[in-house]
C-alpha positions as CSV (number, residue, x, y, z in Angstrom):
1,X,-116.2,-2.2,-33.7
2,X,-113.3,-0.1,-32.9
3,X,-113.1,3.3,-30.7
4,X,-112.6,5.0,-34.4
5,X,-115.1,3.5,-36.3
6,X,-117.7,3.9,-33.5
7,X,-117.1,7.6,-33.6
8,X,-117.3,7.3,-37.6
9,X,-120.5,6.0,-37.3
10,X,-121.8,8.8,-35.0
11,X,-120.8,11.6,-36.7
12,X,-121.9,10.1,-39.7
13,X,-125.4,9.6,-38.2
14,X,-125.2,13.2,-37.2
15,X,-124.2,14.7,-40.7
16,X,-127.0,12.7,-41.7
17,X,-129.2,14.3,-39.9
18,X,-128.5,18.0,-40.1
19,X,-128.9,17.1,-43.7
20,X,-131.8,15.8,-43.7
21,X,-132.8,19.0,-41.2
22,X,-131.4,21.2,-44.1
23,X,-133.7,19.6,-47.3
24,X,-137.1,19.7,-44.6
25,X,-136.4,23.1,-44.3
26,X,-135.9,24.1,-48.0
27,X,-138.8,21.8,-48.9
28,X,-140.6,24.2,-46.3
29,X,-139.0,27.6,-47.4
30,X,-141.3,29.6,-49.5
31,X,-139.2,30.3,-52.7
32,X,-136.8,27.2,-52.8
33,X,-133.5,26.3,-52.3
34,X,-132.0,29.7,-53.1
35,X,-134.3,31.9,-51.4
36,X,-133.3,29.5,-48.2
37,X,-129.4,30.1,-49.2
38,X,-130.2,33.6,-48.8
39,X,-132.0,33.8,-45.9
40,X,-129.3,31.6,-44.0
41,X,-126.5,34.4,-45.7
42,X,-128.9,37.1,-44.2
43,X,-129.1,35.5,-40.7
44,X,-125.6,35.2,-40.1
45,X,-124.3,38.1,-42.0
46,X,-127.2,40.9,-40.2
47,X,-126.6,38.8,-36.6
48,X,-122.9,38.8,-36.6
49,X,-121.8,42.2,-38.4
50,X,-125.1,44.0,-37.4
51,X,-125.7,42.3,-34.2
52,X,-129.6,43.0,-35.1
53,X,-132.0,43.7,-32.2
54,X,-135.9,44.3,-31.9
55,X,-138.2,46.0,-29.6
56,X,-140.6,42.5,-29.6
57,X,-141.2,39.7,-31.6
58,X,-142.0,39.8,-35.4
59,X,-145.2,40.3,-35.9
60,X,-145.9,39.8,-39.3
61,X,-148.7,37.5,-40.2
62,X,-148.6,33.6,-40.4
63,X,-151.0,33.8,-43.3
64,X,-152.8,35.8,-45.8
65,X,-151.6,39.6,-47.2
66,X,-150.3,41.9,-46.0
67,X,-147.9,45.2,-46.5
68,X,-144.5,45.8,-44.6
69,X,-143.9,49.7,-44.6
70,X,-140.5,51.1,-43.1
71,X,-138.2,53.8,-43.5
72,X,-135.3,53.7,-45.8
73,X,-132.0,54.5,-45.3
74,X,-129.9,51.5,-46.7
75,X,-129.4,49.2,-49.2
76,X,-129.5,46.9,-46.7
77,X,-133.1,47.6,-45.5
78,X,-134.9,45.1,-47.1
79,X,-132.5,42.3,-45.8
80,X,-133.1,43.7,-42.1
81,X,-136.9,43.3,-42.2
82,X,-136.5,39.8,-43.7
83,X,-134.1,39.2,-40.9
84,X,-137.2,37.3,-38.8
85,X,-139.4,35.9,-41.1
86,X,-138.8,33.1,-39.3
87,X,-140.2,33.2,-36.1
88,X,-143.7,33.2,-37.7
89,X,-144.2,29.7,-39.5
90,X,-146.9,29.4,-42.2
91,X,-150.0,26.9,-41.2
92,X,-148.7,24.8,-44.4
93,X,-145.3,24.4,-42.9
94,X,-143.7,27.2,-45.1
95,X,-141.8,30.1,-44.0
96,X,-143.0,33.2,-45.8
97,X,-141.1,35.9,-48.3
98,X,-141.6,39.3,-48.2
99,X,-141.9,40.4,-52.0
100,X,-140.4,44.0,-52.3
101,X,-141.1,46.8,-54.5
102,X,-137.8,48.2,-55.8
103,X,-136.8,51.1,-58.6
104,X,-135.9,48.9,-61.5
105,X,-132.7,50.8,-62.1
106,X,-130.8,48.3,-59.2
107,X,-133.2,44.9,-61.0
108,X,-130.8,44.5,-63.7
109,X,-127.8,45.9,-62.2
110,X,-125.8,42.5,-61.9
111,X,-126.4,39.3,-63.1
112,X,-126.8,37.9,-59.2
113,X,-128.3,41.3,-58.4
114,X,-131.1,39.7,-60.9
115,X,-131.5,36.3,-59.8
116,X,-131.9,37.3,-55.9
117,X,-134.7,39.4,-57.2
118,X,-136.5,37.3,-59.3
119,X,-136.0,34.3,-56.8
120,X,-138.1,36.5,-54.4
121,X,-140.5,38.0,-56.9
122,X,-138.9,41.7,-56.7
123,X,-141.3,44.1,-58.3
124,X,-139.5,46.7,-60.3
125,X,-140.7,49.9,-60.1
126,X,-140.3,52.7,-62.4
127,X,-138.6,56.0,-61.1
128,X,-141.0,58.6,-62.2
129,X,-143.8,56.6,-60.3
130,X,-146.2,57.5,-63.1
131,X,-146.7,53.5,-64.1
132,X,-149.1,51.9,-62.4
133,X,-148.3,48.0,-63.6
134,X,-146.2,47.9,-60.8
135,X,-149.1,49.1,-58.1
136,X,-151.3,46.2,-59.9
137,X,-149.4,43.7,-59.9
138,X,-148.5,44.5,-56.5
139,X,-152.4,44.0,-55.5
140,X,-152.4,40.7,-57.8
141,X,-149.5,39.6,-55.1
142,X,-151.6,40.7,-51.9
143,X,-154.9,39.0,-53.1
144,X,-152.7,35.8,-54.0
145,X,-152.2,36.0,-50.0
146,X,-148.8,37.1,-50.0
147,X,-146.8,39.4,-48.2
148,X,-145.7,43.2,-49.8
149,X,-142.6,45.2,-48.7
150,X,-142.5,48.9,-49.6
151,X,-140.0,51.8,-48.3
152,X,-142.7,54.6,-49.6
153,X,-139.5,57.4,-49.4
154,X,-139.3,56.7,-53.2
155,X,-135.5,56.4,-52.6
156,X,-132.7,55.5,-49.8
157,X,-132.9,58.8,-47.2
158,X,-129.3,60.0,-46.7
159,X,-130.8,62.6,-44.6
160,X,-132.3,62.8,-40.7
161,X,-135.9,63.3,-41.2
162,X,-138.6,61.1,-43.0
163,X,-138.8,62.1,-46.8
164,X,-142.3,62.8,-48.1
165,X,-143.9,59.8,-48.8
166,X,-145.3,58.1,-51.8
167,X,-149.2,57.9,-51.4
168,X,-149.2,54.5,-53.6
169,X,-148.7,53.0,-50.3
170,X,-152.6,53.9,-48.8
171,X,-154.0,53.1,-52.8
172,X,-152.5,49.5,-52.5
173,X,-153.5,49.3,-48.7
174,X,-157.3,50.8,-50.0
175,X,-157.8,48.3,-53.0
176,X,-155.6,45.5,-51.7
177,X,-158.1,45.6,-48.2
178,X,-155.2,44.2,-46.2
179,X,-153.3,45.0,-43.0
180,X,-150.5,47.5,-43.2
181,X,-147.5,46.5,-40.5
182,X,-145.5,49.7,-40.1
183,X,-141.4,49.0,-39.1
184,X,-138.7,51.6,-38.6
185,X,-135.1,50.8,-39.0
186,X,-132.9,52.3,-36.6
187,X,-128.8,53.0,-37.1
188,X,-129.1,51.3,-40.5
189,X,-125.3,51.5,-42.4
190,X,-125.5,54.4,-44.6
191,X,-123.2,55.5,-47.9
192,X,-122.3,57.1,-50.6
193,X,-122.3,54.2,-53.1
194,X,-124.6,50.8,-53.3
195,X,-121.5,49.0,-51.7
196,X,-120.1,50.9,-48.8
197,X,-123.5,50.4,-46.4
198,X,-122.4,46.2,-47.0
199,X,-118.8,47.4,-44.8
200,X,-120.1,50.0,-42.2
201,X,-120.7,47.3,-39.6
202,X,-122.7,48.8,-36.2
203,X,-125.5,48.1,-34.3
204,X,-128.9,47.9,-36.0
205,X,-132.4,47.9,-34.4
206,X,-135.6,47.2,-35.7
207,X,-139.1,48.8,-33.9
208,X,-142.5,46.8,-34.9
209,X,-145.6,48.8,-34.7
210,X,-149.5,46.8,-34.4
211,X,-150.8,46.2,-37.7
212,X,-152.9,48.8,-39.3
213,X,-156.5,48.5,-40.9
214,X,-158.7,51.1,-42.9
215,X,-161.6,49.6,-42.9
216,X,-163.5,52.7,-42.7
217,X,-162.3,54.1,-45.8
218,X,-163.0,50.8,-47.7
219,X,-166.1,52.2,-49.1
220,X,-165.0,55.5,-50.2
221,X,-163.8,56.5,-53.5
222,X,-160.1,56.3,-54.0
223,X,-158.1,59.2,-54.9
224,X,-154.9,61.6,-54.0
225,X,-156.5,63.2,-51.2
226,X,-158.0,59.4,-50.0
227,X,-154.4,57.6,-50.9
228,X,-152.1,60.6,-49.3
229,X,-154.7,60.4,-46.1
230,X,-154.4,56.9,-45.6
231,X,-150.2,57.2,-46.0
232,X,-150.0,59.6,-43.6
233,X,-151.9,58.0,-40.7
234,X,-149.1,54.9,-42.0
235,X,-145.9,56.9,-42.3
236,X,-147.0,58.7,-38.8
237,X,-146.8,55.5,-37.2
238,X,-143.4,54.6,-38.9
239,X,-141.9,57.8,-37.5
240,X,-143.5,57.4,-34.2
241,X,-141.6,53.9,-34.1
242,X,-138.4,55.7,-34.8
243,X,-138.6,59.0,-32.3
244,X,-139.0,61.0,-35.1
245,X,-140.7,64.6,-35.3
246,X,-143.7,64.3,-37.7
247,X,-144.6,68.2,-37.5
248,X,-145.7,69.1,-41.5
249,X,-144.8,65.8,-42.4
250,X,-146.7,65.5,-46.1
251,X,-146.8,63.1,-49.3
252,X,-145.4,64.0,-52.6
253,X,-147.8,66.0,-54.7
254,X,-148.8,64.3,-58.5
255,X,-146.1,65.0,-61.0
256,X,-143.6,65.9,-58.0
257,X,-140.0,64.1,-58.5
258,X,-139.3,61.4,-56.4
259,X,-136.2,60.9,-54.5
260,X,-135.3,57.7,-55.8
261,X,-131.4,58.2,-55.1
């Protein structure tokens, strides 16, 4: 065998594989072959133009439900908290997808738009907040042991201070029985359309809080006052994470208009 053919053969060998590395890990993605497609885009898109960063390692659970709660300033939030999904590897070899709850206005936006969100089981949300299908079939996802991402803003926060807060978030954490694991995005792009946030390349930073349990208002009965408790003691946490002043921080009030910018 000649010098060239020798080399052929290795780098044959090799492209074999790294393919055979790339179908194992699809096989083991949670959401197939173009949730994996993504989450490879995400990696090297967030690490090069973002140059993402975190205070420790991901903490998110290797099994069972649980909720992801962070602030929300970009469109691009929801790709920065999948950003490490990796680093914790289910116990049946998969590697788990955070299912987010978005305002259904942006779920039929584009035709890829679309199949990104169905491919990763994208609740859509209404904007007034008033239908609760969403909230339930959020709970059906969490007791199916999967994971739950919510920015409870109600809408991407242009601003410099936490917006009041959705208390949905403590109802699903009360009925669903299941951790809470509180995030806050630092430096995240900002603009004024859907697009521009994908171009304003700096420095983004991620801050994982200890998971959070409410065990002692399991047996209570669930209402506002129960709900916008429970969100509080959450969105404290989140703004804690971020340095942020939390002085007559409050929930939205029933029948008061969400942000959902």
């Amino acid at each position: 065998m000649t010098p060239n053919q020798s080399a052929a053969l290795i780098l044959a060998i090799l492209l074999l594989v790294w393919l055979a590395i790339i179908v194992r890990d699809i096989r083991r993605f949670d959401g197939g072959w173009f949730v994996y497609f993504l989450y490879m885009v995400v990696r090297l898109y967030a690490g090069i133009c973002f140059r993402m960063r975190t205070n420790r390692r991901c903490p998110f659970p290797l099994d069972g439900p649980a909720i992801i709660v962070a602030n929300h300033r970009s469109p691009l939030d929801p790709m920065f908290l999948s950003y490490n999904i990796h680093v914790n590897e289910h116990p049946r070899g998969l590697f788990r997808v955070i299912h987010y709850l978005m305002v259904d206005t942006y779920y039929d936006i584009h035709p890829f738009v679309s199949k990104v969100c169905r491919s990763m089981d994208v609740i859509p949300v209404s904007r007034t907040g008033k239908d609760m299908g969403p909230i339930k079939q959020a709970v059906r996802a969490l007791k199916g042991g999967n994971l739950i991402g919510i920015f409870p803003e109600a809408g991407i926060n242009l601003g410099k201070s936490l917006l009041p807060a959705d208390p949905g978030v403590g109802w699903l954490a009360l009925t669903a029985k299941c951790p809470v694991y509180p995030v806050f995005i630092h430096n995240a792009p900002l603009g004024h359309t859907m697009v521009q946030p994908f171009f304003n390349f700096q420095p983004v930073r991620m801050s994982y809080g200890d998971p959070m349990t409410f065990e002692e208002f399991y047996s209570q009965k669930k209402n506002f006052e129960l709900s916008a408790e429970v969100t509080l003691k959450i969105m404290h946490e989140v703004g804690r994470l971020g340095g942020e002043d939390m002085t007559g921080y409050r929930c939205l009030e029933p029948g008061e208009e969400r942000h959902t910018s």
